[in-house]
N, C-alpha and C positions, 0 to 999 in steps of 0.2 A: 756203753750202750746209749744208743739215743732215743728218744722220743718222737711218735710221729702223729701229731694235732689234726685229726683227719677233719677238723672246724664240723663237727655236729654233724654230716653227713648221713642222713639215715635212708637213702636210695641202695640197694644193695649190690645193684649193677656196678655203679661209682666205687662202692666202698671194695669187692673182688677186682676194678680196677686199680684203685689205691694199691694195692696189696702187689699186682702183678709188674706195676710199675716199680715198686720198690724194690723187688726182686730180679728187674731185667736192665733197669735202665739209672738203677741208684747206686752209682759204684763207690761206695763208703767202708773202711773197714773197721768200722763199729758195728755193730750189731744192731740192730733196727726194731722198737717196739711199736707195735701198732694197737688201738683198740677203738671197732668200730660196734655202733648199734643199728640194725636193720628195721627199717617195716617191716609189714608180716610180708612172709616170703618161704618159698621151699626153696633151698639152698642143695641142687642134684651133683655127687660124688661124678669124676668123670667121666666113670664107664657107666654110669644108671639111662635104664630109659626113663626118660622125664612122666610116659605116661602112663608108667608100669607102677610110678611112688606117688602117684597125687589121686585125690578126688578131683577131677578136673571141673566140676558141677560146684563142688564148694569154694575151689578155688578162686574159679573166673567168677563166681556171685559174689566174693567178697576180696576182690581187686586184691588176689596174694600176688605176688611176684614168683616167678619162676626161674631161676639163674644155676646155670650150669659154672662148678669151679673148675680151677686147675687140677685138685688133687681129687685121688679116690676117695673110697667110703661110702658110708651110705649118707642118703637122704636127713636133714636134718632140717626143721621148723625155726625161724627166727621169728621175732617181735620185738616189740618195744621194751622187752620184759628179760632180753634177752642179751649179753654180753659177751662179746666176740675179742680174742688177741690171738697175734697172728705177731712170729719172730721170724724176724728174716736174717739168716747168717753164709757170711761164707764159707766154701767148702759143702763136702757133704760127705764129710765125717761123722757128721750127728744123726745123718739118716737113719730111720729106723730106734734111732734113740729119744723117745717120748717122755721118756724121765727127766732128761735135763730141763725140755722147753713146761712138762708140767710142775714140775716143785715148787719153781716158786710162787705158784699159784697155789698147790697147796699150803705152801707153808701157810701166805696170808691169810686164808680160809681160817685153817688151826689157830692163827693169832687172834682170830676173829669169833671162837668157839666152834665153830663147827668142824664133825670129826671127819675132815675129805681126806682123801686118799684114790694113789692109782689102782686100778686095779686089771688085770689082764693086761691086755698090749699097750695102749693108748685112751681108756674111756679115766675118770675122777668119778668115782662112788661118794655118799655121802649116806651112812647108815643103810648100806646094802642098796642105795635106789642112787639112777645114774645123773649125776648133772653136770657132767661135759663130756665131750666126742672130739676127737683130735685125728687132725689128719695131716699129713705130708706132701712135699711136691720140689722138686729137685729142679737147676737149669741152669746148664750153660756155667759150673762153678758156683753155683750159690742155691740158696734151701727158705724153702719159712716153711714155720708148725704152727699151725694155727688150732685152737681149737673155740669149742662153746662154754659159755656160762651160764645154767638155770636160773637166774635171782627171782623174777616174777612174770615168769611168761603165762600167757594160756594155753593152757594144759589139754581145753578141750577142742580149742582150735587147732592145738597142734597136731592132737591123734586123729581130729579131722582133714585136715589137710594132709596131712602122707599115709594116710591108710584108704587105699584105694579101694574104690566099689566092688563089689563080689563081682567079677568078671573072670571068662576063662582066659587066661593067657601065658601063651609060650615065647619066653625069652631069651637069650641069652646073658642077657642083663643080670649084675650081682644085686639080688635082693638085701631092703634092707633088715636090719636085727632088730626088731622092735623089741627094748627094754622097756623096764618101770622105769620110772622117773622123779626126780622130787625138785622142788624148787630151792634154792638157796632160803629165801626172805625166812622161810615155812621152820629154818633153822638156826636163827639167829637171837640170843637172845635180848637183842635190843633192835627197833626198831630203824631202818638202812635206805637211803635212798640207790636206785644203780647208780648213779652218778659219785655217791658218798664210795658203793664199791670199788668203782675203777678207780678213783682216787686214793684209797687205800691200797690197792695193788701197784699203783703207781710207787707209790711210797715203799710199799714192802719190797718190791723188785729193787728199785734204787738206790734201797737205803739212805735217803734222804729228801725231803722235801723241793727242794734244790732240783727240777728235773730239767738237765741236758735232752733239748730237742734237736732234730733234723726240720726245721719250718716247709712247708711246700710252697715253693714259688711259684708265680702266674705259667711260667714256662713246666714246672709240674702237674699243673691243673690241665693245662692243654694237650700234654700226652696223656695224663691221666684220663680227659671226656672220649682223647681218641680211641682209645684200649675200648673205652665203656662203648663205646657208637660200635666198634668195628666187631667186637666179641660179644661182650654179656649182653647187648641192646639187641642181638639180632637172634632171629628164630632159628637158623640153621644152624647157632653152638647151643641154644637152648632146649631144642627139640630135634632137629634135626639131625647131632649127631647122635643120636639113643640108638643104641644095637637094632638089629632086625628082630622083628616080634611078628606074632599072629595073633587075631582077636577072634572069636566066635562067640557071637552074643544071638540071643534070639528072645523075641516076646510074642504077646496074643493081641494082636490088636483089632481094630473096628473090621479091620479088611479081611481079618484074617491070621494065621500064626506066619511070623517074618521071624527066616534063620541068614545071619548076615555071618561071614566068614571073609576077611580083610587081610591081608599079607604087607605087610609096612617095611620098608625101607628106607633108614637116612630117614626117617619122620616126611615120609612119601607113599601113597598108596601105591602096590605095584601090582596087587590085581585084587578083587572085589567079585562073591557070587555072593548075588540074592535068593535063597531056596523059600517056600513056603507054600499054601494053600492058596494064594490070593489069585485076582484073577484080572486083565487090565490087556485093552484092545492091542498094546505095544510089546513085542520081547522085553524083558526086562535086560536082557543083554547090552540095548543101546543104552539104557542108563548108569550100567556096569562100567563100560567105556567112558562115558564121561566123567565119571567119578574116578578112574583110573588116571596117575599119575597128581591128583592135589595132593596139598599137603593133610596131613592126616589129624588135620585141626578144626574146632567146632565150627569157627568163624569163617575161614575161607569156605569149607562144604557148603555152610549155610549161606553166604553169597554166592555161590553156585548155584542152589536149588531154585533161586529167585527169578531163574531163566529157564527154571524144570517145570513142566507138570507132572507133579506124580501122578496123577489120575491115569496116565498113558497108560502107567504100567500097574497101578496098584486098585483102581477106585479110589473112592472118595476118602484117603489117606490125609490127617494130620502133618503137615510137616513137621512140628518139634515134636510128636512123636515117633516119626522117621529116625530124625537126629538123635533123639536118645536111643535109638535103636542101634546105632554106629557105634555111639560112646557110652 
């Protein structure tokens, strides 16, 4: 097995690239360990809608990152706090096999005191509360199982950022399992940095100090920003591939009660009816139409509205209360 020094990387785009590249374009027949740390970020399983697992309101206020990966699963919260490996092997014999890629993670835990263990398919319990989620993703002859490590994340950003506002919505999207959760540090009886952790896990997988790497060359870096530019960087793998959904939200506002019913496609509006009591010299159908076919994002609508009067249609309407009315 080798080692792969992702040099401190904590953009999370770069780091799902790191990982895709080692998988598509690193034909080595050793086995490949990775371990990356993210910004805060919601990290969306393949098949998830992006805007079915976030508070997009908490989100965009506190510059989380949103990136869609290769593999399924649900929705999962990263941070600084938060410890990420990811095995990349050939074949894909091991598919489906979560025990192999977690042991040795638990073992190091257990040498560490803490009592972790797998439990069900793929999650690592630790005194009945969850702190790591593992997932899969197959290509082309080769596999990595990546999963998460709790040490010191925040806990209450994290249940803020993927527990989305009470809104009604119909998806097709796999929802995610919202467990309890605990953090490693919470269980250690000595005092740990994350960095002290991955270093012990380096150790404990290796069985020696001695750790054989795969270094990344200038010419890995430049396939690797590509991956990141062409995939995780852009909005139509991040949002725009989320299943088709419907939204129906409605409030009471100054003009009046506004019931908004949205149809999304590909993270694209594909039709839009405004119902309510309001009252405004224009059909509200023309402004139906122009909001037809954006993307189904806070920022481009609200660049669009900057050409609108609502008044046409609504009276003397607030526009970011319009906006929160959509999302």
């Amino acid at each position: 097995m080798l080692f792969v020094d992702n040099q401190e990387t904590t953009d999370p785009r770069l780091n799902l690239a790191i990982e895709e590249h080692l998988l598509r374009n690193v034909q080595v027949a050793e086995p490949l360990l990775l371990f990356y740390i993210n910004a805060p970020s919601v990290i969306i399983g393949r098949n998830q809608n992006s805007i079915e697992e976030i508070d997009p309101d908490f989100v965009r206020q506190n510059q989380i990152y949103v990136v869609r990966r290769l593999s399924g699963g649900g929705a999962v919260y990263h941070d600084l706090g938060n410890l990420n490996f990811s095995f990349i092997t050939q074949g894909r014999q091991d598919l489906h096999n979560f025990d192999k890629f977690t042991q040795p993670v638990v073992t190091v835990l257990q040498s560490l005191g803490v009592n972790a263990a797998l439990q069900g398919k793929s999650d690592i319990f630790v005194e009945g509360k969850k702190i790591s989620g593992n997932a899969q993703y197959a290509s082309q002859g080769r596999m990595f199982s990546h999963g998460t490590i709790l040490f010191d994340t925040n806990l209450e950003n994290m249940l803020r950022a993927i527990n989305p506002r009470q809104m009604k919505i119909e998806s097709k999207s796999v929802q995610s399992v919202r467990s309890f959760v605990t953090n490693i540090r919470e269980h250690l009886s000595e005092e740990m940095r994350i960095d002290q952790l991955r270093q012990a896990l380096l150790a404990g997988i290796f069985g020696q100090d001695d750790i054989p790497a795969y270094p990344l060359t200038d010419s890995d870096w430049e396939q690797i920003r590509e991956i990141a530019t062409q995939r995780y960087m852009t909005w139509d793998w991040n949002y725009g591939r989320s299943p088709s959904f419907n939204i129906q939200k409605s409030e009471k506002l100054s003009v009046g009660k506004l019931d908004a019913r949205i149809e999304v496609e590909k993270g694209l509006i594909q039709a839009i009816k405004i119902y309510g009591d309001f009252s405004g010299p224009q059909d509200v159908a023309k402004l139906e139409k122009q909001l037809t076919g954006l993307r189904y994002d806070r920022d481009e609508i609200a660049k669009a509205l900057t050409a609108i009067d609502l008044a046409l249609y609504f009276g003397a309407i607030d526009k970011k209360a319009f906006l929160d009315l959509l999302f």
